[in-house]
mmCIF file of the N, C-alpha and C atoms, coordinates in Angstrom:
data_MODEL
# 
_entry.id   MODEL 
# 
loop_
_atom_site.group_PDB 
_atom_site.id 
_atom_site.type_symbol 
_atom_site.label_atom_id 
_atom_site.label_alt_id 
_atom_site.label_comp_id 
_atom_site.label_asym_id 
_atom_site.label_entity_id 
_atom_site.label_seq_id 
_atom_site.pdbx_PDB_ins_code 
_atom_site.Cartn_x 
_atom_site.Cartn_y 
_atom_site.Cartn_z 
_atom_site.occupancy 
_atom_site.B_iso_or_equiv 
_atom_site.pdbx_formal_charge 
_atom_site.auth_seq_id 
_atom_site.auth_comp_id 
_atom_site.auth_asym_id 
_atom_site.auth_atom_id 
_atom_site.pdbx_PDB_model_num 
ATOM 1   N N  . UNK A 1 1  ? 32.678 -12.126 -15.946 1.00 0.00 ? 1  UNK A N  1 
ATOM 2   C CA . UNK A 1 1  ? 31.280 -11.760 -15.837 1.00 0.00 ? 1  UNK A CA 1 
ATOM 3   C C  . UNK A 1 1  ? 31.048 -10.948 -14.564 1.00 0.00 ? 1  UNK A C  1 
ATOM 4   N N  . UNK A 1 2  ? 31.845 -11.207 -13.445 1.00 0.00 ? 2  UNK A N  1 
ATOM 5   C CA . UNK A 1 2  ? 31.560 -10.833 -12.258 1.00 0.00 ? 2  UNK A CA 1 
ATOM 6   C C  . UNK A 1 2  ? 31.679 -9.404  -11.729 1.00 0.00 ? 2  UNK A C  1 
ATOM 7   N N  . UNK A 1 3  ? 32.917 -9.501  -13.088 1.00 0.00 ? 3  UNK A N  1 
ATOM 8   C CA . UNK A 1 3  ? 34.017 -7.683  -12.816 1.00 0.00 ? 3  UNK A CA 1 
ATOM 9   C C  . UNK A 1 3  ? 33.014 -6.869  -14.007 1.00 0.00 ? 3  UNK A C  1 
ATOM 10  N N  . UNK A 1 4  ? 32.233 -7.409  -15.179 1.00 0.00 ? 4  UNK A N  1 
ATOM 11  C CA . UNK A 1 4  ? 31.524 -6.648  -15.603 1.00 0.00 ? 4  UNK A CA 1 
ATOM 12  C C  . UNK A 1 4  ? 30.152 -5.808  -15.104 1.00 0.00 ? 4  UNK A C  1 
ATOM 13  N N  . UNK A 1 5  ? 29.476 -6.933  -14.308 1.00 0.00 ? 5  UNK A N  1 
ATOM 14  C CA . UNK A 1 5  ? 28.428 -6.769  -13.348 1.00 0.00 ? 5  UNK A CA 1 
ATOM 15  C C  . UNK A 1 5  ? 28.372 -5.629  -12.345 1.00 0.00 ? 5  UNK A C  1 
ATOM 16  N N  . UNK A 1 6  ? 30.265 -5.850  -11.777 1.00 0.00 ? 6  UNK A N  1 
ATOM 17  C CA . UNK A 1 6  ? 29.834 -4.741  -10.659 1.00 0.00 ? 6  UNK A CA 1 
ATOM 18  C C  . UNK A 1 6  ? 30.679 -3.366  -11.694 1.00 0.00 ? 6  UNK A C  1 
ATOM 19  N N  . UNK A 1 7  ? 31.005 -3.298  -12.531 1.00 0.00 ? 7  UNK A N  1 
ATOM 20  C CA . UNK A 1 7  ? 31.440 -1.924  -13.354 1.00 0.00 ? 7  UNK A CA 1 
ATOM 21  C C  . UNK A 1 7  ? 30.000 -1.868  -13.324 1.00 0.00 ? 7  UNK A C  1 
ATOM 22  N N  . UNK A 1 8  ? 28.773 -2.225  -14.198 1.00 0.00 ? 8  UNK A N  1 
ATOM 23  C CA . UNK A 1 8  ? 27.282 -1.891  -14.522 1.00 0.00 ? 8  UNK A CA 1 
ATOM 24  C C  . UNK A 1 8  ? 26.570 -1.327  -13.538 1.00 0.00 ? 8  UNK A C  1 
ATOM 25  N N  . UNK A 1 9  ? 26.788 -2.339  -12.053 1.00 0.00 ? 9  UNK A N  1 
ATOM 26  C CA . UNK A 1 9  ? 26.213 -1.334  -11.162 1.00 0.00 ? 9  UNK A CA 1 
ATOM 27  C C  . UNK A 1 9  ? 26.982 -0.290  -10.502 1.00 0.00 ? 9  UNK A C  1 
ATOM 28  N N  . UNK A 1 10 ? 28.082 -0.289  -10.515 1.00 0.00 ? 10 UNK A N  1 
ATOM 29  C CA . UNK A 1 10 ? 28.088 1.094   -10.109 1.00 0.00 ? 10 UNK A CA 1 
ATOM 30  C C  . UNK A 1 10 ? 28.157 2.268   -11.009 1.00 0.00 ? 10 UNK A C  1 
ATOM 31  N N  . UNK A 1 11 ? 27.655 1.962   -12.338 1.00 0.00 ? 11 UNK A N  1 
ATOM 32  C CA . UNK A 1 11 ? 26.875 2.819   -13.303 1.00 0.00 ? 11 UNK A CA 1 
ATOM 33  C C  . UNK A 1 11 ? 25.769 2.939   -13.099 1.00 0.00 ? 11 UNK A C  1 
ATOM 34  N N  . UNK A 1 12 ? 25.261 2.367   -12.696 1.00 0.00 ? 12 UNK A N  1 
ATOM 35  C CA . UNK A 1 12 ? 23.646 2.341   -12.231 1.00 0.00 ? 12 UNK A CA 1 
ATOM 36  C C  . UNK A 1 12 ? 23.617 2.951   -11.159 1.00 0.00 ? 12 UNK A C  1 
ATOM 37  N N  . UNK A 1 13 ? 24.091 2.934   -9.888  1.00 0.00 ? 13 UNK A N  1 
ATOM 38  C CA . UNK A 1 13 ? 24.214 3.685   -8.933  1.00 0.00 ? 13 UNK A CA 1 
ATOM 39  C C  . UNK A 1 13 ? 24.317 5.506   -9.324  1.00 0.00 ? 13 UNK A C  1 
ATOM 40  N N  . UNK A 1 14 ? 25.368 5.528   -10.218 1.00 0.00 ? 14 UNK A N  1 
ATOM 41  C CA . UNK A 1 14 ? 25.391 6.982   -10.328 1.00 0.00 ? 14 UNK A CA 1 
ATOM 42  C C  . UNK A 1 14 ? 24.480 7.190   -11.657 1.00 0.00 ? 14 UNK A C  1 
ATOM 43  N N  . UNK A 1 15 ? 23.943 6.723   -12.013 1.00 0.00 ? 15 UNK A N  1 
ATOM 44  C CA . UNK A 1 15 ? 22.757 6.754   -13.003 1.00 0.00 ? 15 UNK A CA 1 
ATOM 45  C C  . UNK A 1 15 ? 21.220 7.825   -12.032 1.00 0.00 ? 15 UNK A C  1 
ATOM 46  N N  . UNK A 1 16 ? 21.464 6.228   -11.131 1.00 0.00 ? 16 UNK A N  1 
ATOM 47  C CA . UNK A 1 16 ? 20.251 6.796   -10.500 1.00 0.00 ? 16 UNK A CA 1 
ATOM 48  C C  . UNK A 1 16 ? 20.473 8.131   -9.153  1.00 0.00 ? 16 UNK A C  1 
ATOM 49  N N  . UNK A 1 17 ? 21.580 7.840   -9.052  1.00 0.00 ? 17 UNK A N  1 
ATOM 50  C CA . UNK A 1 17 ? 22.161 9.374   -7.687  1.00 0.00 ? 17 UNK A CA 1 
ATOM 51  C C  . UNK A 1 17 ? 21.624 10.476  -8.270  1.00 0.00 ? 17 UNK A C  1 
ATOM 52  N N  . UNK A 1 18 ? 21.933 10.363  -9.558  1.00 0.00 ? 18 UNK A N  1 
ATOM 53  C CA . UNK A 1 18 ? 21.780 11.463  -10.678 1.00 0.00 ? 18 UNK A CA 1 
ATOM 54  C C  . UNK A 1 18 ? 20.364 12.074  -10.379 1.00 0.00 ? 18 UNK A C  1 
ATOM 55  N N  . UNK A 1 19 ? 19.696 11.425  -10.538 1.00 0.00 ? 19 UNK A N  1 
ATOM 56  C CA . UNK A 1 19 ? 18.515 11.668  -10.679 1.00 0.00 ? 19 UNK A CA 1 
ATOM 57  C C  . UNK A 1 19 ? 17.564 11.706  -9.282  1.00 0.00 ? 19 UNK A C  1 
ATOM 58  N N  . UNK A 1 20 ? 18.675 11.537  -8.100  1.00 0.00 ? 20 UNK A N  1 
ATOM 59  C CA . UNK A 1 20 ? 18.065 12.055  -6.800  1.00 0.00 ? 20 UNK A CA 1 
ATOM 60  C C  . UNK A 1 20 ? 18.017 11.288  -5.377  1.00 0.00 ? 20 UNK A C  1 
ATOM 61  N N  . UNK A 1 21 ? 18.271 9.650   -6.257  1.00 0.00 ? 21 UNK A N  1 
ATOM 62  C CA . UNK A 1 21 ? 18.052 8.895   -5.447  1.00 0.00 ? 21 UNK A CA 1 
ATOM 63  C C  . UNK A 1 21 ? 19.200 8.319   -4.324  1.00 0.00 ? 21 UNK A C  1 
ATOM 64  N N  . UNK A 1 22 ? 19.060 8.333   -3.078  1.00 0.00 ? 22 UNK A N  1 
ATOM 65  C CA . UNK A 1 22 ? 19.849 8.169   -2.314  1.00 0.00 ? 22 UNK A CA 1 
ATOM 66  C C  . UNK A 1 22 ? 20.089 6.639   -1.867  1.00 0.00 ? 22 UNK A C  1 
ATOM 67  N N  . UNK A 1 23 ? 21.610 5.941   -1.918  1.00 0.00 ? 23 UNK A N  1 
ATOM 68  C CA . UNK A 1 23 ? 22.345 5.100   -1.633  1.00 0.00 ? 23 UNK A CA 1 
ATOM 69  C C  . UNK A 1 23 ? 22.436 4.467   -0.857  1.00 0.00 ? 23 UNK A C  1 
ATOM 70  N N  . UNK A 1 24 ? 21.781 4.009   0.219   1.00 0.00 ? 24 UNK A N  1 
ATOM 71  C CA . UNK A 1 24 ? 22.921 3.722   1.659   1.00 0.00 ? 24 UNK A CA 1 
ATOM 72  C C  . UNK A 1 24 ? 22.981 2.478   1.418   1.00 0.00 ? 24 UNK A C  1 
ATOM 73  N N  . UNK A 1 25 ? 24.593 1.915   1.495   1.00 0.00 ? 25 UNK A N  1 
ATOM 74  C CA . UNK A 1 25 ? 25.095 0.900   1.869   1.00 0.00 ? 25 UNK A CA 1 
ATOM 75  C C  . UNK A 1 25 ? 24.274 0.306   2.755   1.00 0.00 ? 25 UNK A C  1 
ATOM 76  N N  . UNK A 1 26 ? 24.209 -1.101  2.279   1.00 0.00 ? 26 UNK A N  1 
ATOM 77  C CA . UNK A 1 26 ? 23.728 -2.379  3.410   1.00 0.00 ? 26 UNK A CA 1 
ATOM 78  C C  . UNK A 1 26 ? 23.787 -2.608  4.710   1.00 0.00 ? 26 UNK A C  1 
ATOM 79  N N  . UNK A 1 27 ? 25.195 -2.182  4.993   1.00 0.00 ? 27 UNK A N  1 
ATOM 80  C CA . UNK A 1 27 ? 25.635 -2.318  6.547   1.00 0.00 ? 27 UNK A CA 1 
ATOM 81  C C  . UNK A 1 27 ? 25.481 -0.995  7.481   1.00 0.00 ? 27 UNK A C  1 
ATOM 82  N N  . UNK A 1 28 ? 25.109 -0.365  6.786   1.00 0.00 ? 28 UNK A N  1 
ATOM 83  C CA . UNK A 1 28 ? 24.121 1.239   7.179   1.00 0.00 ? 28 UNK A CA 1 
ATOM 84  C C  . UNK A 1 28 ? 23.134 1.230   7.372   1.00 0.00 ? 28 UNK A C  1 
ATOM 85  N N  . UNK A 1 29 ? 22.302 0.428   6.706   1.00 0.00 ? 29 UNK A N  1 
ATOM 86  C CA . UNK A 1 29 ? 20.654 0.331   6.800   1.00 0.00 ? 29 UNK A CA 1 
ATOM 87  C C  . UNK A 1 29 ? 20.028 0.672   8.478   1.00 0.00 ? 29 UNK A C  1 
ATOM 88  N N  . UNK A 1 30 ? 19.378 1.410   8.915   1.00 0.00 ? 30 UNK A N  1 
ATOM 89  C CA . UNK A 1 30 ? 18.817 0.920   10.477  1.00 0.00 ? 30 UNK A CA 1 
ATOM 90  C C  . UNK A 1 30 ? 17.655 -0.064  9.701   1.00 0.00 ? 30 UNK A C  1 
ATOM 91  N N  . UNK A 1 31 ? 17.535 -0.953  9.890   1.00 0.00 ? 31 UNK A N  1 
ATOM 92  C CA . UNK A 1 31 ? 16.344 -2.109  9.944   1.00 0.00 ? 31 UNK A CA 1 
ATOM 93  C C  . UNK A 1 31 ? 15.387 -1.777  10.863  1.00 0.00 ? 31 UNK A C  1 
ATOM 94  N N  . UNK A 1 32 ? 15.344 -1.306  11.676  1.00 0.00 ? 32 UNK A N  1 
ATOM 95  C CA . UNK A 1 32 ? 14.195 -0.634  12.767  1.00 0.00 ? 32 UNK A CA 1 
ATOM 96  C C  . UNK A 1 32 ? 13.302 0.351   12.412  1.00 0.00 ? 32 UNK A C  1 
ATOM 97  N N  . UNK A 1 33 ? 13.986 1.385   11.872  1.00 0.00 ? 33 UNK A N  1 
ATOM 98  C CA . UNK A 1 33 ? 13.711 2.571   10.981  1.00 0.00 ? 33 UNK A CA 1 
ATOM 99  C C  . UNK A 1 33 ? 13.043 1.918   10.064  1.00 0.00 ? 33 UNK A C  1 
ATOM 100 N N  . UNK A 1 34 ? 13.397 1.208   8.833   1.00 0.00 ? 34 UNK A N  1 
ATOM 101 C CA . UNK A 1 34 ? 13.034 0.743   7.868   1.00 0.00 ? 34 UNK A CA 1 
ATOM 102 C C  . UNK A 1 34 ? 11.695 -0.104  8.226   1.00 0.00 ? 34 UNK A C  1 
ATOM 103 N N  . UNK A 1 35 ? 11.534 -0.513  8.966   1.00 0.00 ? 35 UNK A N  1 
ATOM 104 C CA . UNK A 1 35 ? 10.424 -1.710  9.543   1.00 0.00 ? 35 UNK A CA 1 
ATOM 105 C C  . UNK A 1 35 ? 9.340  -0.079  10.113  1.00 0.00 ? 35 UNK A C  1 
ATOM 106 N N  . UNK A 1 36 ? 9.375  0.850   11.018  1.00 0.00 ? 36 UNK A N  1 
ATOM 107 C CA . UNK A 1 36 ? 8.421  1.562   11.379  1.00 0.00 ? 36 UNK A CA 1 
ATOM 108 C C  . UNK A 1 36 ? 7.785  2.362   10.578  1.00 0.00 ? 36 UNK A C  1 
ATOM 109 N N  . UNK A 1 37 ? 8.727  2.712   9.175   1.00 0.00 ? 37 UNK A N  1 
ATOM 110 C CA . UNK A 1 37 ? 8.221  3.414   8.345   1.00 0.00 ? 37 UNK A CA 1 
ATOM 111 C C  . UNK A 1 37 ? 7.480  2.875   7.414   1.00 0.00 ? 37 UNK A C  1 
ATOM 112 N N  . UNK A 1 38 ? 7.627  1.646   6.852   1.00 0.00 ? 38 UNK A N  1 
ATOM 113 C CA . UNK A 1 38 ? 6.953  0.097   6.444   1.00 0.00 ? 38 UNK A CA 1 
ATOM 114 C C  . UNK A 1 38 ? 5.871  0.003   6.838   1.00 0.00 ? 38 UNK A C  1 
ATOM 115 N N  . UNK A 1 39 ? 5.595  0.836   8.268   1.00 0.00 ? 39 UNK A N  1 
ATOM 116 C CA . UNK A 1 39 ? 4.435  0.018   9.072   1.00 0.00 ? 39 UNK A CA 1 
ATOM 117 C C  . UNK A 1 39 ? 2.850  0.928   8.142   1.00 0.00 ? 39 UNK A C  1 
ATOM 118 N N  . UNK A 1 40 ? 3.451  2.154   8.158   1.00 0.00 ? 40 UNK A N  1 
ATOM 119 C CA . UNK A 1 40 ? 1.867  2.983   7.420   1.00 0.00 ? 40 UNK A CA 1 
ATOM 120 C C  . UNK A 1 40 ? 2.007  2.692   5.977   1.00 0.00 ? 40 UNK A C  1 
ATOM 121 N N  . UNK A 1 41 ? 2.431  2.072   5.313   1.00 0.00 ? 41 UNK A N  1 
ATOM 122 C CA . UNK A 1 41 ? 1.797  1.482   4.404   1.00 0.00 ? 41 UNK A CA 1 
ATOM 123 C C  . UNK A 1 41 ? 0.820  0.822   3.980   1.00 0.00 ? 41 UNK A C  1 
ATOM 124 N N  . UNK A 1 42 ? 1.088  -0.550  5.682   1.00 0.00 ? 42 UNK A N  1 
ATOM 125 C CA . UNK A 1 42 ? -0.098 -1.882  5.698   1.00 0.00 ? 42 UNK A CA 1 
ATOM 126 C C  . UNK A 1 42 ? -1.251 -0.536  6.105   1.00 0.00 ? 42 UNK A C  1 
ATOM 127 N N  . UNK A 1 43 ? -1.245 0.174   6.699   1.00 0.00 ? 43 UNK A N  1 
ATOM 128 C CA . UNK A 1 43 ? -2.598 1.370   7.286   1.00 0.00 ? 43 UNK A CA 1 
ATOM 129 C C  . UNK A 1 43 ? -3.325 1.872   6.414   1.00 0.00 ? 43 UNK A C  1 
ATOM 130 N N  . UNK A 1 44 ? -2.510 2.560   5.044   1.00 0.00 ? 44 UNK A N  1 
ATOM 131 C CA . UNK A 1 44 ? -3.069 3.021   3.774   1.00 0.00 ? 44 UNK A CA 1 
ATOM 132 C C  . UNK A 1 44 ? -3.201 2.022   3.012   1.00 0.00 ? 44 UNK A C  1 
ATOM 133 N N  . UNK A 1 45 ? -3.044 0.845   2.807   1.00 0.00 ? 45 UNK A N  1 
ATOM 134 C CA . UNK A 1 45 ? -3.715 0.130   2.095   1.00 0.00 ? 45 UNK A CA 1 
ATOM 135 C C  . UNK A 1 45 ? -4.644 -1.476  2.502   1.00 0.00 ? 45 UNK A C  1 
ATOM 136 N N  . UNK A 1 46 ? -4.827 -0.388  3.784   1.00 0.00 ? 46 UNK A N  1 
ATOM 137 C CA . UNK A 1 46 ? -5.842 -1.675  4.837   1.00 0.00 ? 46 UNK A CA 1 
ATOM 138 C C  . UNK A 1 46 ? -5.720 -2.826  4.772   1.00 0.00 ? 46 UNK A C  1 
ATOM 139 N N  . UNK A 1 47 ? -4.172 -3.212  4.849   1.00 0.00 ? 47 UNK A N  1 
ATOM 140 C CA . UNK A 1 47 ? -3.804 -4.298  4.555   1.00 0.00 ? 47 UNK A CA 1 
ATOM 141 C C  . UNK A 1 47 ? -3.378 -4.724  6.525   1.00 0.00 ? 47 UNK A C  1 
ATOM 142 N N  . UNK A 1 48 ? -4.044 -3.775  7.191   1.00 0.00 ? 48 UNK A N  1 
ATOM 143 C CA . UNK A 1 48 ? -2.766 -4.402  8.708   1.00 0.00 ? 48 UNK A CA 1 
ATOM 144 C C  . UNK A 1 48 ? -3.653 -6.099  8.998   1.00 0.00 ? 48 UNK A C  1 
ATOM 145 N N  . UNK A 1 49 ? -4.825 -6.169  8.863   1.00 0.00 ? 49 UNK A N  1 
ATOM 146 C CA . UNK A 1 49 ? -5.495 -7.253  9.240   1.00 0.00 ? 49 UNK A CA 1 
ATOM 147 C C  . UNK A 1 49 ? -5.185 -8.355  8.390   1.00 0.00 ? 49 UNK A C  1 
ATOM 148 N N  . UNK A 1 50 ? -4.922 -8.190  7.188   1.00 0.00 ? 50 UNK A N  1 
ATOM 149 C CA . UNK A 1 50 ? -4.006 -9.139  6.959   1.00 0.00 ? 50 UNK A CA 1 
ATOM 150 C C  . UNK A 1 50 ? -2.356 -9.781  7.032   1.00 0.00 ? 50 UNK A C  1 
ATOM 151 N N  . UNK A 1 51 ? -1.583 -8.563  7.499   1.00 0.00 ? 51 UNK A N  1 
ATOM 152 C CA . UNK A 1 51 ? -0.410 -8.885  7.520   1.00 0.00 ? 51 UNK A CA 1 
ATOM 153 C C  . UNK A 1 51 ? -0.320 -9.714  9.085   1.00 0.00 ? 51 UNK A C  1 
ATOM 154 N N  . UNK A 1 52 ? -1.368 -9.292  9.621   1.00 0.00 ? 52 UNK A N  1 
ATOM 155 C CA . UNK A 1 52 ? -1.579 -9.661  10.959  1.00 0.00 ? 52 UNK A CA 1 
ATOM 156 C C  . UNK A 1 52 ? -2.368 -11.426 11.298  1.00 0.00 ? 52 UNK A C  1 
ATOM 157 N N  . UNK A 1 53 ? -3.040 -11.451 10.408  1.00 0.00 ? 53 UNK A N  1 
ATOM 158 C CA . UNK A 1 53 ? -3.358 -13.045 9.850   1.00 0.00 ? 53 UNK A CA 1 
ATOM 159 C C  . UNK A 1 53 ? -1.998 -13.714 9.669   1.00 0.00 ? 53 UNK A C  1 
ATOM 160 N N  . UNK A 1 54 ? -0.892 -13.305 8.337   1.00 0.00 ? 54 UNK A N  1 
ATOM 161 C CA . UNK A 1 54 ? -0.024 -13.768 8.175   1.00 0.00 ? 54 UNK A CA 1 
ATOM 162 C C  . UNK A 1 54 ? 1.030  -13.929 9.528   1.00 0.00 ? 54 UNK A C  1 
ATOM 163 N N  . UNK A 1 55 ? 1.328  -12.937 9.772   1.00 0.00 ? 55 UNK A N  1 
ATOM 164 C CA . UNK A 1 55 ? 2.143  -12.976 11.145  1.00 0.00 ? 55 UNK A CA 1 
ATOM 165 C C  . UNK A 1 55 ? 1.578  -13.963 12.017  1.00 0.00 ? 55 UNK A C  1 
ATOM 166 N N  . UNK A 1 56 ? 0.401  -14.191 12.808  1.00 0.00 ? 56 UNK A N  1 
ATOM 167 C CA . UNK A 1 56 ? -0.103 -15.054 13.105  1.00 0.00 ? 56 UNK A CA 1 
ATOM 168 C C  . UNK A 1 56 ? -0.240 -16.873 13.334  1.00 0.00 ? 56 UNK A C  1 
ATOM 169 N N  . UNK A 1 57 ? -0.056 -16.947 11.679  1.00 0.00 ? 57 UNK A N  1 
ATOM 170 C CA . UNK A 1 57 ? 0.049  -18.302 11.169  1.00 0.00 ? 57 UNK A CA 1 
ATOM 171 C C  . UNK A 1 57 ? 1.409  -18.903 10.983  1.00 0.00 ? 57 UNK A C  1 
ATOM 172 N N  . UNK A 1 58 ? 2.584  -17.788 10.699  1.00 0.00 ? 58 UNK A N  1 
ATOM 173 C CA . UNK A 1 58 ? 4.040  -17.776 10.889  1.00 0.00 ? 58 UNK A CA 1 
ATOM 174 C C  . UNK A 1 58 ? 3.987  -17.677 12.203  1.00 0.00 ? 58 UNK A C  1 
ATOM 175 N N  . UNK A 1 59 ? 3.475  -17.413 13.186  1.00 0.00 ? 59 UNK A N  1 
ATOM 176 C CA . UNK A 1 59 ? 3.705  -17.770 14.798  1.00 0.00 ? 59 UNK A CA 1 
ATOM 177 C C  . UNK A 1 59 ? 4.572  -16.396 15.012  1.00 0.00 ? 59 UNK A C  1 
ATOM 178 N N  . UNK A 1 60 ? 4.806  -15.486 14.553  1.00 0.00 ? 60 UNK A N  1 
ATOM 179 C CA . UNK A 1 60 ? 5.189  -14.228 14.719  1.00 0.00 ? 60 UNK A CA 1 
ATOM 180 C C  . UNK A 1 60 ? 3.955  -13.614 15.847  1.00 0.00 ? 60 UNK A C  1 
# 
């Protein structure tokens, strides 16, 4: 099951490359990057006052 799974995704991977979308490996990720660009989202959907409640109550 395990060896079928990863044949599927890496059909899926070049499924979707195909069509434009870019890859990066896990251990590539910047997480920093990913978190600042994250951030104008909560802005456009006037969500910062609440993520900011949540953060809050998680003691973040």
């Amino acid at each position: 099951m395990s060896k079928k799974m990863e044949q599927e995704t890496e059909q899926l991977k070049k499924e979707i490359a195909a069509h434009g979308v870019t890859i990066i490996p896990a251990n590539e990720i910047d997480i920093a990057a990913f978190k600042k660009a994250g951030e104008a989202a909560y802005t456009k959907l006037n969500l910062v006052q609440a993520r900011d409640t949540v953060f809050k109550e998680m003691g973040k």
